[in-house]
C-alpha positions in Angstrom: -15.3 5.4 -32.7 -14.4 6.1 -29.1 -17.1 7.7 -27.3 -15.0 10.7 -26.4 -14.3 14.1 -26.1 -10.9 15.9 -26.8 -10.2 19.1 -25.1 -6.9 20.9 -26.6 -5.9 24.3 -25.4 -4.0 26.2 -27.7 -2.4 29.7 -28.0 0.2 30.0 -30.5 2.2 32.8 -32.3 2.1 31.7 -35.4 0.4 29.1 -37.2 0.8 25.5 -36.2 0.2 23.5 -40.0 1.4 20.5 -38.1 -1.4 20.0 -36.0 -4.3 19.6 -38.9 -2.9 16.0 -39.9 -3.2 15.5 -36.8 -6.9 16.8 -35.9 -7.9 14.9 -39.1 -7.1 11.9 -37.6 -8.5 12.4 -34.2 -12.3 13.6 -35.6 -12.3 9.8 -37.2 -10.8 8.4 -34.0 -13.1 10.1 -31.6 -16.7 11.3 -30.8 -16.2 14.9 -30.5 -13.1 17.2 -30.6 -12.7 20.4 -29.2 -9.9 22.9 -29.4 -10.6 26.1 -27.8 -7.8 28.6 -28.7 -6.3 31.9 -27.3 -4.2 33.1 -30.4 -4.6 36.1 -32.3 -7.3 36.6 -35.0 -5.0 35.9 -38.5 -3.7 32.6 -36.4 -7.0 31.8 -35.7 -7.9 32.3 -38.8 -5.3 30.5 -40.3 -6.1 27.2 -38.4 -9.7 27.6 -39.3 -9.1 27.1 -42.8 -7.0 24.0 -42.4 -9.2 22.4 -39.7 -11.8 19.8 -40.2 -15.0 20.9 -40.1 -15.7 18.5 -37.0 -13.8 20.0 -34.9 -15.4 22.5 -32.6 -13.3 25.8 -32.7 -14.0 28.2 -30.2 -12.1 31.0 -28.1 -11.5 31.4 -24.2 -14.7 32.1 -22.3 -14.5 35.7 -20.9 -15.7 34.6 -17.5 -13.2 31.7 -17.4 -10.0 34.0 -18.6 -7.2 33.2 -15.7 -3.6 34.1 -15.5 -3.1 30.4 -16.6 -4.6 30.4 -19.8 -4.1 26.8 -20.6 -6.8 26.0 -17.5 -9.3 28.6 -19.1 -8.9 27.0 -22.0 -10.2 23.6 -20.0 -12.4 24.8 -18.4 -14.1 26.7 -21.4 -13.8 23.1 -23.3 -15.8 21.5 -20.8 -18.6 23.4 -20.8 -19.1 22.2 -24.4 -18.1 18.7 -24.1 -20.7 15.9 -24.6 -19.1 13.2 -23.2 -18.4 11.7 -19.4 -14.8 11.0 -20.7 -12.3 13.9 -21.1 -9.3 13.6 -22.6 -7.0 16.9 -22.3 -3.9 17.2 -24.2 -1.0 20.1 -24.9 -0.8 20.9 -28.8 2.6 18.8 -28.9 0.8 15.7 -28.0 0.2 13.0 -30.4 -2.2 10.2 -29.6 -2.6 7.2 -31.9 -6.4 5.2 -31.1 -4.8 2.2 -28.8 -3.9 4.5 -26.1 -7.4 6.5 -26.8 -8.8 3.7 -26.0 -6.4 2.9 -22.8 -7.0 6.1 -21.0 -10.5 6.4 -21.9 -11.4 2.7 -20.6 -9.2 3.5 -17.3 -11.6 6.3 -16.7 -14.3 3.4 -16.4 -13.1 3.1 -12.9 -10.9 6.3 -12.2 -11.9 9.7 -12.2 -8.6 11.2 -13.2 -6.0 9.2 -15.6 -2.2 10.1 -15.8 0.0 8.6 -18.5 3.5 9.1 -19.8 4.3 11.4 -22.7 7.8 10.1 -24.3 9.2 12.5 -27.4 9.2 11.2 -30.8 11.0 12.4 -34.0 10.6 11.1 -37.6 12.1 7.4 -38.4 15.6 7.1 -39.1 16.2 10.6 -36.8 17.4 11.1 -33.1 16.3 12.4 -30.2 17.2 16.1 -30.0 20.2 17.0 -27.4 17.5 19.0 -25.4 14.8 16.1 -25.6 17.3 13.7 -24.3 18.0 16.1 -21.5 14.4 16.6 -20.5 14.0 13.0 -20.4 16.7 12.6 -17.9 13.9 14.5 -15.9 11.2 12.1 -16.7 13.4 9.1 -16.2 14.4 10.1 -12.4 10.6 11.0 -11.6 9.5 7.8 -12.7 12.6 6.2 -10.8 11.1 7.5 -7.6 7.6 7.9 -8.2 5.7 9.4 -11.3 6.1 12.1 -13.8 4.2 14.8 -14.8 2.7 14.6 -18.6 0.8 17.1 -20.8 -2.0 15.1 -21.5 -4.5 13.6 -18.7 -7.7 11.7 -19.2 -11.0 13.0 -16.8 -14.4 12.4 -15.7 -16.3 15.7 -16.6 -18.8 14.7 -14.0 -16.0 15.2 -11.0 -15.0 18.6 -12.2 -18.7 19.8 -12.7 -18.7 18.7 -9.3 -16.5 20.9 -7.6 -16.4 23.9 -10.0 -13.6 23.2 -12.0 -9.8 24.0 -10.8 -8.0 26.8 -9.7 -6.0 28.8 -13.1 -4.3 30.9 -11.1 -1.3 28.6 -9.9 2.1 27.9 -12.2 1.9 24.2 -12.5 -1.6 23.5 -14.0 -0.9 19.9 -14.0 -0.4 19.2 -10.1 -3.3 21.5 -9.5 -5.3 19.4 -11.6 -4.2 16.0 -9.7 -4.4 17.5 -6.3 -8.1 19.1 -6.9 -9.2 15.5 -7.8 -7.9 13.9 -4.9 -8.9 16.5 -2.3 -12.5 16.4 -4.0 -12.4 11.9 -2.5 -11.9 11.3 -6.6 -9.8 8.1 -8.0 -6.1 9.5 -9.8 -4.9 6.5 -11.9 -1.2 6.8 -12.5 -1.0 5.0 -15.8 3.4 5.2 -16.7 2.6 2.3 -19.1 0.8 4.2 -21.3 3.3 5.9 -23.8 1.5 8.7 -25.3 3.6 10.8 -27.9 5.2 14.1 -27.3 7.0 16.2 -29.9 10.0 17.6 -29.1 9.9 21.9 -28.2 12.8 23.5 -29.9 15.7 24.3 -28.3 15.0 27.6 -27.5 11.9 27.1 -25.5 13.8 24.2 -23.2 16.2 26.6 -22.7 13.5 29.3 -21.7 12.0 27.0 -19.5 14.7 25.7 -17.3 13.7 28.3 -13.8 10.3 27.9 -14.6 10.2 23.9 -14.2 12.3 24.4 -11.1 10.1 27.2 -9.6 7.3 24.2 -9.9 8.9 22.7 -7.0 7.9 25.4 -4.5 4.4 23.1 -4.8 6.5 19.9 -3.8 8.4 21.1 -0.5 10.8 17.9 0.0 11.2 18.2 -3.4 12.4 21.4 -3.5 14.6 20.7 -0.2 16.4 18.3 -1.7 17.3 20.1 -5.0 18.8 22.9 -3.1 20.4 20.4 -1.4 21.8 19.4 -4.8 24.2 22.5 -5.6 25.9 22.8 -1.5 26.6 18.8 -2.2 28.0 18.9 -5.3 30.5 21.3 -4.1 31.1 19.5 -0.8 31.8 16.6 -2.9 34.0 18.1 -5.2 36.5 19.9 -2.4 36.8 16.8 -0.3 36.7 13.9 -3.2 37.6 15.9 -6.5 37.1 14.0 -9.9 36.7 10.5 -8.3 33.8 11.5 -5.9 31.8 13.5 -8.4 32.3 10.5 -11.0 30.8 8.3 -8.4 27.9 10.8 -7.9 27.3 10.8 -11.3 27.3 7.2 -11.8 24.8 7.0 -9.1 22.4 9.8 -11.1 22.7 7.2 -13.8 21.8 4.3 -12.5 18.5 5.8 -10.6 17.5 7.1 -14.3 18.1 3.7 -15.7 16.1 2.3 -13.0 13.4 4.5 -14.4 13.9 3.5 -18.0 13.3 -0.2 -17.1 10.5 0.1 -15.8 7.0 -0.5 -17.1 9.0 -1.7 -20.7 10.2 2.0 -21.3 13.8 0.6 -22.8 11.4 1.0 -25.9 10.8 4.2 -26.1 13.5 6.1 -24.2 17.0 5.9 -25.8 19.8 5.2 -22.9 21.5 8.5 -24.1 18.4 9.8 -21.9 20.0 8.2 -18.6 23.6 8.9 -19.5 22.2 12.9 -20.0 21.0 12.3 -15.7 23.5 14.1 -14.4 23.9 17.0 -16.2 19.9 17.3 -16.1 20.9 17.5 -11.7 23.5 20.0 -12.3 21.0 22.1 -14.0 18.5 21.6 -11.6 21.5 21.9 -8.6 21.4 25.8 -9.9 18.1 26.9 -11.1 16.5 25.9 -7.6 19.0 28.2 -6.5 17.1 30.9 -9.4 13.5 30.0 -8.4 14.2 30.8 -5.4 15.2 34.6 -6.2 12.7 34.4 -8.6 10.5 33.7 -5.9 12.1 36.6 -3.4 12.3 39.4 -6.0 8.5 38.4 -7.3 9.6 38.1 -10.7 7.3 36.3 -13.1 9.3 32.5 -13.7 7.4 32.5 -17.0 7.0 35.5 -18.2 4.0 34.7 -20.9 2.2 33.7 -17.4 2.7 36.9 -15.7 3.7 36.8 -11.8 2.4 34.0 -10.7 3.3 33.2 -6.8 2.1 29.9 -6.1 3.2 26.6 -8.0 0.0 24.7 -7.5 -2.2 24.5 -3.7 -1.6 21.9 -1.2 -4.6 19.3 -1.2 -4.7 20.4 2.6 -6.0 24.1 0.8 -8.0 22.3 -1.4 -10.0 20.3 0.9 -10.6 23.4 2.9 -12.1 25.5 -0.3 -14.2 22.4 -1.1 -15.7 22.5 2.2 -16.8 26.2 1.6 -17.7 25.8 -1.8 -20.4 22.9 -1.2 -22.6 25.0 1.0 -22.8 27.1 -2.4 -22.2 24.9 -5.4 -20.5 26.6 -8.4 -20.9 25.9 -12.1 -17.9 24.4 -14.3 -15.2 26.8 -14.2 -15.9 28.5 -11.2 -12.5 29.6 -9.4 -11.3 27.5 -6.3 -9.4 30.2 -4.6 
């Protein structure tokens, strides 16, 4: 057994009976699970029944409620963990023990551990369109640096530290990363560890589309270049017509498939990802242009998150609030605003 704890957010509409398989396997596989859920009481309910009894069930600390709720829901599961090593995973992530093991012996020597999620389906199935699409995503990011997973391995020790991190940005994930590395901890970007990922449906990528590209307002360049994207494009198009935007989008596929060879991921990403690169930039070459009204009309870009105006703090921020915090030391969970 893998002297671990599992922290799983979770807020769901309606009852998940895919996940209890699943939890079954991870309370053999690991010291402790927690899932701390958000859902209503018959959901709730509903889970509890199907659940192994190992697993600790418990609801969002008042005091740690945030207009993020999945970084409550951290927070509120380390206060109960038992272990050094964190593992914190999204409800569509599905570990198997060798990369259990991976992340949690990285965090020997790291304090934060970032693999790569990849979407699986059942044998003999394909990808889904939109799964292939959002992989085009992944592919490019790991082209020209990393992606951005829904699972991350952490020392509770560093968070205890510096009071947890901030639930009141958009993109949870970076937040995470950035707090870590302003706080002088060790992020570990792990792409050759293939954690699976099950697919959303199609109407939840589609619902998502402005909200991913409102995360960029936490990379600036980033988001400077996508806007760049759409102007480009129809630069391109008036002074080159078919053959120039063919050539454009030969070039989006190659950079993907640059990011599918790496690190052995020809295994687990289907080439129809990198063939899907282009469209994934077209889609991105507009919705920049919709976070950014998003953005000027305050509009919430996810609208189960409420009005959120930040993407995630520079570490610049962060290193500033840690200086103020560490003349008063705050528990686990304590707001770095």
């Amino acid at each position: 057994m893998i002297r671990a704890s599992y922290v799983l957010p979770l807020r769901a509409k309606r009852p998940q009976p895919e996940l209890a398989p699943y939890l079954h396997r991870l309370v053999r596989q690991l010291d402790q699970v927690v899932v701390v859920e958000d859902s209503a009481p018959d959901v709730v309910a509903a889970h509890a029944a199907t659940w192994p009894a190992a697993v600790l069930h418990i609801g969002v600390d008042p005091d740690l409620r945030c207009p993020n709720g999945k970084v409550g829901g951290v927070l509120t599961g380390l206060r109960r963990v038992r272990n050094e090593v964190v593992i914190i995973a999204d409800d569509d992530v599905r570990y198997h023990v060798a990369q259990l093991r991976e992340v949690a012996a990285l965090l020997a020597t790291g304090d934060l551990v970032v693999p790569q999620n990849h979407f699986v389906t059942r044998p003999a199935q394909r990808l889904p369109w939109h799964a292939a699409w959002d992989t085009a995503r992944s592919l490019l990011n790991r082209a020209l640096g990393h992606d951005f997973p829904g699972t991350m391995g952490v020392r509770r020790s560093v968070l205890a530290a510096i009071g947890g991190y901030d639930g009141d940005v958009l993109f949870e994930n970076l937040q995470l990363i950035r707090t870590v590395r302003a706080a002088g901890g060790r992020v570990v970007q792990a792409p050759w560890i293939y954690v699976p990922r099950l697919p959303p449906t199609a109407a939840h990528f589609l619902g998502q589309r402005v909200r991913q590209a409102y995360d960029s307002f936490a990379q600036p360049a980033r988001l400077a270049a996508e806007l760049m994207l759409l102007p480009a494009g129809l630069a391109l198009a008036r002074r080159h017509g078919g053959s120039g935007m063919a050539g454009a989008a030969g070039l989006a596929i190659g950079l993907a498939e640059v990011g599918r060879r790496r690190w052995a991921g020809t295994r687990r990403f289907p080439l129809t990802c990198s063939v899907l690169a282009p469209a994934w930039l077209a889609e991105r070459a507009v919705c920049s242009w919709l976070a950014v009204a998003v953005r000027l009309t305050g509009a919430a870009p996810y609208p189960s998150l409420g009005p959120l105006p930040r993407a995630a703090s520079s570490e610049r921020a962060l290193r500033a609030a840690l200086r103020r915090a560490a003349r008063t030391p705050a528990p686990v969970g304590a707001s770095l605003r």
